[in-house]
C-alpha positions in Angstrom: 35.2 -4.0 9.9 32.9 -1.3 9.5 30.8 -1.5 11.9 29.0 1.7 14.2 29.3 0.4 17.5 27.4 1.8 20.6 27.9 1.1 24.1 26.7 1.1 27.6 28.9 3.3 29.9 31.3 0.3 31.5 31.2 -1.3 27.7 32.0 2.4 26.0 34.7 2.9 28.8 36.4 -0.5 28.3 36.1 -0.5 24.9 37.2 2.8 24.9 40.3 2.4 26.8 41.6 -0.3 23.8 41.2 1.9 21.2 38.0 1.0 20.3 35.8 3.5 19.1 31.6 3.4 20.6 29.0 5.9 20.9 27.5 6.0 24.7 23.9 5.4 25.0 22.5 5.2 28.7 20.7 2.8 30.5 17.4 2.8 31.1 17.9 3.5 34.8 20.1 6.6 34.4 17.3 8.7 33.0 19.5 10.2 30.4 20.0 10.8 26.7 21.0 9.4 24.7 19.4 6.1 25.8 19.8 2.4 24.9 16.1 1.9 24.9 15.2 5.1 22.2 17.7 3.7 20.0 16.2 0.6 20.3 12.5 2.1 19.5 14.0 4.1 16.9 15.1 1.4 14.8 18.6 2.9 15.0 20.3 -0.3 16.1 20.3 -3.5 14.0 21.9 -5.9 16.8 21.7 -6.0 20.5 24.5 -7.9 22.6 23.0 -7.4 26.2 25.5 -9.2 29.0 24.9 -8.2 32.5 27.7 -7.0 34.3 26.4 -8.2 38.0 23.1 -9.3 39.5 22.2 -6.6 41.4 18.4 -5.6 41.2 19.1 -2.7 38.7 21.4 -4.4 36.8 18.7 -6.7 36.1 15.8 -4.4 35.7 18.1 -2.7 32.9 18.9 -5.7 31.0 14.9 -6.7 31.0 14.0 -3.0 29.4 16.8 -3.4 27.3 15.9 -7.3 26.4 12.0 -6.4 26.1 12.2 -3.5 23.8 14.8 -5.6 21.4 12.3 -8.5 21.1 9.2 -5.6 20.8 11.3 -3.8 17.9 12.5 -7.0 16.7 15.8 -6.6 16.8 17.9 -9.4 17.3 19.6 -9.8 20.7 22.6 -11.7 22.0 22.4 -12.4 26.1 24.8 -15.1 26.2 28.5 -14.6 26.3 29.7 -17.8 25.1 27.4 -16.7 21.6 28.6 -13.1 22.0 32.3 -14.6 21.5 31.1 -16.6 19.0 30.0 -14.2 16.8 32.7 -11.6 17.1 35.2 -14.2 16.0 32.6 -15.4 13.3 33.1 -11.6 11.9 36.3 -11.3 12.5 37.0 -14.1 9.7 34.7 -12.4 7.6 36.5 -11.4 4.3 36.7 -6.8 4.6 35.1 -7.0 1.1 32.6 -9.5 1.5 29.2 -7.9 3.1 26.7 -10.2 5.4 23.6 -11.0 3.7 20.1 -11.3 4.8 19.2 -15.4 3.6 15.6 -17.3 4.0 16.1 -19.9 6.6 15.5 -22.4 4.0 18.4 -21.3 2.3 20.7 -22.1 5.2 18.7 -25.6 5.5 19.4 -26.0 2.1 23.5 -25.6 2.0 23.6 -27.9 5.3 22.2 -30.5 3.3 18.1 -30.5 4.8 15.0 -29.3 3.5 12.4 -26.7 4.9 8.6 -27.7 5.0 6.3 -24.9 6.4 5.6 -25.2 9.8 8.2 -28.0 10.9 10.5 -25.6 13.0 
């Protein structure tokens, strides 16, 4: 598809393992470089899928950081599996020719058949 992916160590492991190439970026926690969060500040990473593996303590302080610095950088974040498996099937029925293209809102209002006035969402 194209796509640079980059991976937490369980993620880069797993993904890894099916043939599935990632770069590793560490958890805030971890203390090391490359991390998930200076990526993040960066700008080097356009979409953030951010699933907690348990619910231990650090599990969740690493998925705040990680959650806080997307929404501060603005960049878009997936923490929902159900939409996480959404969207990889979404691309994987995406034409290899066809890129993804940045729309308006209004313009997906518009093909669905409504119409955007400022300040009604």
């Amino acid at each position: 598809m194209g796509f640079k992916l980059y991976a937490s160590e369980g993620t880069h492991k797993f993904l890894s393992d099916n043939g599935v190439k990632t770069t590793l970026l560490h958890k805030p926690s971890t203390e090391k470089e490359p991390s998930i969060v200076e990526y993040l500040s960066g700008g080097k990473l356009d979409l953030v899928m951010n699933i907690p593996e348990n619910l231990t303590r650090r599990e969740q302080t690493n998925g705040y950081k990680i959650r806080r610095t997307a929404v501060d950088f603005g960049v878009p974040l997936i923490s929902n599996l159900q939409l996480a498996r959404l969207m990889v099937r979404a691309l994987e029925k995406l034409p290899e020719k066809k890129s993804l293209q940045v729309k308006p809102w209004r313009e997906y209002l518009a093909t669905a058949g409504r119409e955007y006035q400022f300040g009604q969402i």
